[in-house]
C-alpha positions as CSV (number, residue, x, y, z in Angstrom):
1,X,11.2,-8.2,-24.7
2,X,9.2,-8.2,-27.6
3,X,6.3,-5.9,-27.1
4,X,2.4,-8.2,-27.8
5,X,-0.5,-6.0,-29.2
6,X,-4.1,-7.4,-27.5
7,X,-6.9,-5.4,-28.0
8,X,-8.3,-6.5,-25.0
9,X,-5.3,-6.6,-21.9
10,X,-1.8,-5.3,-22.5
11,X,-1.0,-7.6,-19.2
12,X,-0.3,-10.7,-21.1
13,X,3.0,-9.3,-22.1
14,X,3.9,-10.0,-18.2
15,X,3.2,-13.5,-18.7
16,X,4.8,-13.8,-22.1
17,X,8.0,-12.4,-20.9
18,X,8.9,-14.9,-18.0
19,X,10.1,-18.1,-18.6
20,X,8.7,-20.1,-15.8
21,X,6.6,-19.2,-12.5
22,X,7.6,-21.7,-10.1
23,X,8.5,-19.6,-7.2
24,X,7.3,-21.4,-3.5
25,X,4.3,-19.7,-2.2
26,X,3.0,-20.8,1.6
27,X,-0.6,-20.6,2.1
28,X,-1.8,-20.1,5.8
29,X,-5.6,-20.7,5.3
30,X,-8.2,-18.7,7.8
31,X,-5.5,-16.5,9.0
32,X,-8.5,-14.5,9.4
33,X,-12.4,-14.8,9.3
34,X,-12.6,-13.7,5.7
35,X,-10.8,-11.1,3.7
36,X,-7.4,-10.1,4.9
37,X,-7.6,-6.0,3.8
38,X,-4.7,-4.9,4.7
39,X,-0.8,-6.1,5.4
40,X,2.0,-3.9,6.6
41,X,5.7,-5.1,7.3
42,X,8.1,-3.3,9.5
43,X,10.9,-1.7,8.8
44,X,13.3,-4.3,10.5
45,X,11.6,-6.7,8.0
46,X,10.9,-8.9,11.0
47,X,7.2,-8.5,11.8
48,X,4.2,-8.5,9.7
49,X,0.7,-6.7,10.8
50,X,-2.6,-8.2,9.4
51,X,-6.1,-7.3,10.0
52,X,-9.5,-8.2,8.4
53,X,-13.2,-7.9,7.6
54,X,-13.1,-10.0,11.1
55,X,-12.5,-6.6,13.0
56,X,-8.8,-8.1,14.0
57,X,-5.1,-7.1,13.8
58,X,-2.6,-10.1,13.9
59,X,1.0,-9.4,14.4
60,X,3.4,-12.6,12.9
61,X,7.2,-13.0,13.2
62,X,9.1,-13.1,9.4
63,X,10.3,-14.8,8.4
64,X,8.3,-18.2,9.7
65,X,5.2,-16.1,9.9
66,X,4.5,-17.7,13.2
67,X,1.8,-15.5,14.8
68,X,3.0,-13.3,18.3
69,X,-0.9,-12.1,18.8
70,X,-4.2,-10.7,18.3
71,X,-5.0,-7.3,18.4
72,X,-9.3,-6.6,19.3
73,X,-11.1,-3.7,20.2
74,X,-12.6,-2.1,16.6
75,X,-16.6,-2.7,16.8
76,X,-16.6,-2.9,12.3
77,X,-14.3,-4.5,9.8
78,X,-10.7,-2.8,9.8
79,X,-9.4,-1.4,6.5
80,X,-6.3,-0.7,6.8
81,X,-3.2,-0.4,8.9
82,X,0.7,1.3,9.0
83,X,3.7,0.7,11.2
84,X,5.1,3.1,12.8
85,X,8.9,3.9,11.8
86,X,10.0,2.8,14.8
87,X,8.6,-0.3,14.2
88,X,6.9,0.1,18.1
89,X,3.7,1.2,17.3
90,X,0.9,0.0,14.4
91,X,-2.2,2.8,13.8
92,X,-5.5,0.6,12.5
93,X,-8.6,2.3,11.2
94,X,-12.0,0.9,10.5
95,X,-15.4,1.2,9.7
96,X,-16.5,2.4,13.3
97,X,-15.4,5.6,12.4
98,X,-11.9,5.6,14.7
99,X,-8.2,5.1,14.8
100,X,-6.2,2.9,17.1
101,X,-3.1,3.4,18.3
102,X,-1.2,-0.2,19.8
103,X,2.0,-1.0,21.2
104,X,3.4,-3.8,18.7
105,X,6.0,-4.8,21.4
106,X,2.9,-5.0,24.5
107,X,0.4,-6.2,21.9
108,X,-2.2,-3.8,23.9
109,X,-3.9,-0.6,22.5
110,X,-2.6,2.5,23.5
111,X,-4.8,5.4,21.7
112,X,-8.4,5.7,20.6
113,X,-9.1,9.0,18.2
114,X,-12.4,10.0,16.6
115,X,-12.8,12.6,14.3
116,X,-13.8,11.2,10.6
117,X,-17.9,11.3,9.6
118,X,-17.9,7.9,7.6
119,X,-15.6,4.9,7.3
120,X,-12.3,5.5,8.0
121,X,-10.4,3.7,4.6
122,X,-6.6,4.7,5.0
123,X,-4.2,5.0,7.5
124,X,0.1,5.6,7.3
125,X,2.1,6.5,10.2
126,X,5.1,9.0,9.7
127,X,8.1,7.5,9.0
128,X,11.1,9.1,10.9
129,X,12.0,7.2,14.2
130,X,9.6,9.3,16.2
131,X,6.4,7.9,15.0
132,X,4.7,11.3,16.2
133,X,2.2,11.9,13.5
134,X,-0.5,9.4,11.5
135,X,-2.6,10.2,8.3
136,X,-6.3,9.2,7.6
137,X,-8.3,9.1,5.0
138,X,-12.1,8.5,4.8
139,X,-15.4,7.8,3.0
140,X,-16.7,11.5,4.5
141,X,-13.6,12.7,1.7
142,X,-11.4,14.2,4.1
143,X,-7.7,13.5,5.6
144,X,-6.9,14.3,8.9
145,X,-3.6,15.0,10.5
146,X,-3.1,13.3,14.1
147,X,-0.5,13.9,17.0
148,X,-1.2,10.4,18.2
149,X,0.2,10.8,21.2
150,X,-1.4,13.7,22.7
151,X,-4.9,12.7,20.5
152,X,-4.7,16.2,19.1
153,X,-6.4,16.8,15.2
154,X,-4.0,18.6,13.8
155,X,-5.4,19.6,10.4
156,X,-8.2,18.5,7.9
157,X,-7.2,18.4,4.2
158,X,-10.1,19.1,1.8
159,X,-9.4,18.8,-2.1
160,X,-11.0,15.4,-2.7
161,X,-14.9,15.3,-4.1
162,X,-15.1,11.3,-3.4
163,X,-14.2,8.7,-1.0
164,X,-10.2,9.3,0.3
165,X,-8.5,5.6,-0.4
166,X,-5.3,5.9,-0.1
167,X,-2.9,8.1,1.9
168,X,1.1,7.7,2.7
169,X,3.6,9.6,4.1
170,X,6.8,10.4,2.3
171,X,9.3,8.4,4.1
172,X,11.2,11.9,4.9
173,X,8.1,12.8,6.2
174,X,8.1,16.3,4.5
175,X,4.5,14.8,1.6
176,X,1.9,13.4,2.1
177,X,-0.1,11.8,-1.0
178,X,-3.7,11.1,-1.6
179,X,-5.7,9.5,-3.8
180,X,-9.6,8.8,-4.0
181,X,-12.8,7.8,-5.5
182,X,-13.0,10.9,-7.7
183,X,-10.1,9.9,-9.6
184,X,-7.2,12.4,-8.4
185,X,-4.1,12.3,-7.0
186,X,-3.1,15.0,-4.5
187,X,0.3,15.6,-3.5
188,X,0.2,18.4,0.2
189,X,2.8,19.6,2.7
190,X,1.9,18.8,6.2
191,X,2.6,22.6,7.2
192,X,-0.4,23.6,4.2
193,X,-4.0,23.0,3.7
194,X,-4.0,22.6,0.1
195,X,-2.3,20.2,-2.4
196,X,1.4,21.8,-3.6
197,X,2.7,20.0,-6.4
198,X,0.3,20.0,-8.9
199,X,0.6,16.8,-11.2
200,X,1.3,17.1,-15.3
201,X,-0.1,14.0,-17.6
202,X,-2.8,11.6,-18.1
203,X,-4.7,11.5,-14.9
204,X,-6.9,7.9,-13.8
205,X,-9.6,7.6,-15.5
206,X,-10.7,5.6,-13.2
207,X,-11.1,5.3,-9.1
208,X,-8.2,5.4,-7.5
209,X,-7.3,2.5,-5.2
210,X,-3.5,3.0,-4.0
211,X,-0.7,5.5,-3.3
212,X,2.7,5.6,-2.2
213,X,6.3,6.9,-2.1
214,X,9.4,4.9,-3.2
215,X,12.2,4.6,-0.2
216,X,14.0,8.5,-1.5
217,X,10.8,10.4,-2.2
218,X,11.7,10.7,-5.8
219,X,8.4,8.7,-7.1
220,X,5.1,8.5,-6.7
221,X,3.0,5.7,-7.3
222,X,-0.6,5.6,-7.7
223,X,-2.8,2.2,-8.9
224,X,-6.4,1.9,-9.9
225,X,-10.1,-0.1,-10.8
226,X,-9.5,-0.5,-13.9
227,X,-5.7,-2.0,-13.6
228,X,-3.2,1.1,-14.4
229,X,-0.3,2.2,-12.2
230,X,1.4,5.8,-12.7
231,X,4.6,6.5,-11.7
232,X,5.3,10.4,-10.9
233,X,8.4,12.2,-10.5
234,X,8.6,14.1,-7.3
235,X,8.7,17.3,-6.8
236,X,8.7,17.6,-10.4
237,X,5.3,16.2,-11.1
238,X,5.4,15.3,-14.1
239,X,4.2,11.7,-15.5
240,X,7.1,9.4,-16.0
241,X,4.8,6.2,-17.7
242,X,1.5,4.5,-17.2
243,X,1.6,0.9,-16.8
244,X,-0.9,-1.9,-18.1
245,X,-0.6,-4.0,-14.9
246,X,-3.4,-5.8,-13.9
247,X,-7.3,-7.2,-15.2
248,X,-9.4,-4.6,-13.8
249,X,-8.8,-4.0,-10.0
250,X,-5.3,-3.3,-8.2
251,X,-5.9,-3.3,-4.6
252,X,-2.4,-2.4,-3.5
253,X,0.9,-1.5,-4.5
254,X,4.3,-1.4,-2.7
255,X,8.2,-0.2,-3.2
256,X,11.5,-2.8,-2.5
257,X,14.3,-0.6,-1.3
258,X,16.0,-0.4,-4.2
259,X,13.8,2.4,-5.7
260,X,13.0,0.8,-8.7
261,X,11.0,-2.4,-7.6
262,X,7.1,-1.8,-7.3
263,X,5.1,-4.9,-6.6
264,X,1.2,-4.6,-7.2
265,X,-1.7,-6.8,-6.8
266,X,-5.0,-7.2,-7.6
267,X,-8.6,-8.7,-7.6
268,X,-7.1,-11.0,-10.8
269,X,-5.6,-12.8,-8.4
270,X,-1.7,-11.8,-9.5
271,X,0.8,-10.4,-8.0
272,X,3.2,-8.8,-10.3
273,X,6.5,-7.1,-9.9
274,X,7.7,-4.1,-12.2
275,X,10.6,-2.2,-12.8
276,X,9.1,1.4,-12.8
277,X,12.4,2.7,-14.9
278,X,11.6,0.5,-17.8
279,X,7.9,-0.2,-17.0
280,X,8.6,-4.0,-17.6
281,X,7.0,-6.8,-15.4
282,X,10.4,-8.8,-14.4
283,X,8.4,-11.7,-12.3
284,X,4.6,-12.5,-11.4
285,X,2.9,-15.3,-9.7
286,X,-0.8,-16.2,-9.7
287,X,-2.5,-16.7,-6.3
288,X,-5.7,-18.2,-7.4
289,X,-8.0,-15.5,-5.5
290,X,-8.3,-12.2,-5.5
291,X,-5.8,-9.9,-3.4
292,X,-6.7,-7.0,-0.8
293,X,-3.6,-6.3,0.3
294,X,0.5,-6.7,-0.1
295,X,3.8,-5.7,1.1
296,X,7.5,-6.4,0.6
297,X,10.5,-6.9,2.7
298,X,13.3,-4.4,1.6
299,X,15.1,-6.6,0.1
300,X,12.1,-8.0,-2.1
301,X,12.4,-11.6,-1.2
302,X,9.3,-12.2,0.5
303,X,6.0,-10.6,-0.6
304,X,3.1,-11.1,1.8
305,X,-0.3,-11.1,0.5
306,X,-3.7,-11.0,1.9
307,X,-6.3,-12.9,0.3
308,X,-10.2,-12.5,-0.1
309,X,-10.6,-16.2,1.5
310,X,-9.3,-15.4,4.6
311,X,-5.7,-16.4,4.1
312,X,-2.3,-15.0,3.6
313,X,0.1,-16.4,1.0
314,X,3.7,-15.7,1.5
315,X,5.9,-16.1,-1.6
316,X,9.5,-16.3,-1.1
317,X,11.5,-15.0,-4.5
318,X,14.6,-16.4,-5.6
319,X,15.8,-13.5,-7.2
320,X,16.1,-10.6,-4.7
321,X,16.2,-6.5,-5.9
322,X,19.7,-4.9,-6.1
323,X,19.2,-2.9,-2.5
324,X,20.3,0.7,-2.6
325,X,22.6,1.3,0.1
326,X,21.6,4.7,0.4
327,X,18.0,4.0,1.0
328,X,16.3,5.1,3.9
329,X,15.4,2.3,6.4
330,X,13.6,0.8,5.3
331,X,5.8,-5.0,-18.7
332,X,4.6,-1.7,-20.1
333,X,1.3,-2.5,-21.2
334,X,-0.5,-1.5,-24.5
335,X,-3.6,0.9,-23.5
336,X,-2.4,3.9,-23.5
337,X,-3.9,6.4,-20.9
């Protein structure tokens, strides 16, 4: 690919470097009563979690997206929301402050908790089969540790001096990373208090929006406001590339199973895909609104977005990752930073 100087975005070189974008994406208009903030798939790649600004979780069979129910019961919008690895249970957090626990297979709620002082912004359930612990993050710049099932607060992680944005489990369920307003990434143990691999390159520069593990814990993602995505090595820590993905905002990022596939989108209205060992953009598709919210079934060929009008756009790729068969269940751009 032959690398395009812009002084103004380095994410033209995406654009430039795929022949055609004529990939079918499927609209479904007011899936919710405005923006759709957060999208989860299961593990089994067969169901698909929504929720909204409309204070509602909606639960739709892959891959015809037909729509198995409604979840109710928050009192405030609902930021954001995480299968459980057994692919029973869905945690849901919100701006009322609490954490619900449902039964996907019941479609009923199962837990209330309440612990966070502000908006709760984050939520990810631990991945082994157990589904026994969930993460939180939240405007009052604290993460919390939850047995869900007993409704015990397990621990309180303080490191963050801003709004906590984004929090995920590693999917051996041995780190959890953060990310937040005040521009860090924090990598902790869930046995420890305080971050334990410290991180070595260019930090964000910007709020961060995003974080998350690929499928073997050996990369850590992390996206933010002003359109970047680093990829760390884990446990090493050390910077592997920056990438010039996006016009200003990325809302969300998210790992295919092969380990190598990160798909990010953004309040541009793309959604881009990337291979994070070359830091190329091998495929993108523009939605025509912006994007709160994405995921990606393990193979990578269905990405399911949530848009700020209300709907969510499913866009079925023809050319699939190469899938790892070691995995667990489940353009480099020309700022430089």
């Amino acid at each position: 690919m032959t690398q395009l100087f812009h002084p103004l975005r380095g994410w033209i070189v995406c654009l430039l470097s795929i022949p055609a974008i004529a990939q079918p994406v499927r609209i479904i208009p007011n899936a919710h009563a405005g923006d759709v903030l957060g999208v989860f798939i299961d593990k089994s790649d067969t169901t698909v979690a929504t929720c909204g600004i409309d204070g509602t979780i909606k639960l739709w069979q892959l891959p015809a997206m037909a729509l198995r129910c409604t979840l109710t019961g928050h009192r405030s919008m609902i930021n954001n929301i995480s299968f459980a690895g057994s692919d029973t249970l869905v945690a849901s957090v919100s701006s009322d402050r609490t954490l619900r626990v449902w039964s996907s297979r019941h479609c009923s709620q199962l837990r209330q908790l309440t612990g966070h002082l502000d908006d709760i912004l984050c939520v990810y359930y631990s991945q082994s089969d157990t589904g026994r612990y969930i993460i939180t993050g939240s405007a009052d710049r604290t993460i919390k540790i939850w047995e869900w099932q007993t409704g015990a607060e397990l621990k309180t992680l303080r490191g963050h001096t801003g709004a906590v944005t984004g929090v995920a489990y590693s999917y051996n369920d041995s780190l959890i990373a953060s990310c937040g307003d005040d521009m860090q990434v924090l990598v902790w143990s869930p046995a420890h208090t305080t971050p334990i691999i410290p991180l070595i390159g260019q930090p964000h520069t910007a709020p961060c929006t995003a974080v998350l593990f690929s499928f073997d814990s050996r990369y850590l993602a992390s996206a933010d406001r002003e359109g970047f995505i680093k990829i760390w090595s884990i446990p090493q820590g050390y910077l592997v590339r920056t990438i010039d993905a996006h016009d200003g905002y990325i809302s969300d990022i998210t790992f295919a199973g092969d380990n190598a596939t990160l798909i990010s989108a953004g309040h541009d209205g793309m959604i881009r895909v990337w291979n994070i060992q070359t830091g190329t953009c091998t495929d993108s598709v523009m939605t025509g609104t912006p994007i709160w919210s994405v995921d990606v079934t393990s193979d990578g060929g269905y990405i399911v977005a949530g848009g700020s009008d209300g709907s969510i756009r499913i866009w079925r790729r023809d050319k699939q990752t190469d899938i790892d068969q070691q995995r667990l269940q489940k353009p480099s751009g020309q700022r430089k930073r």
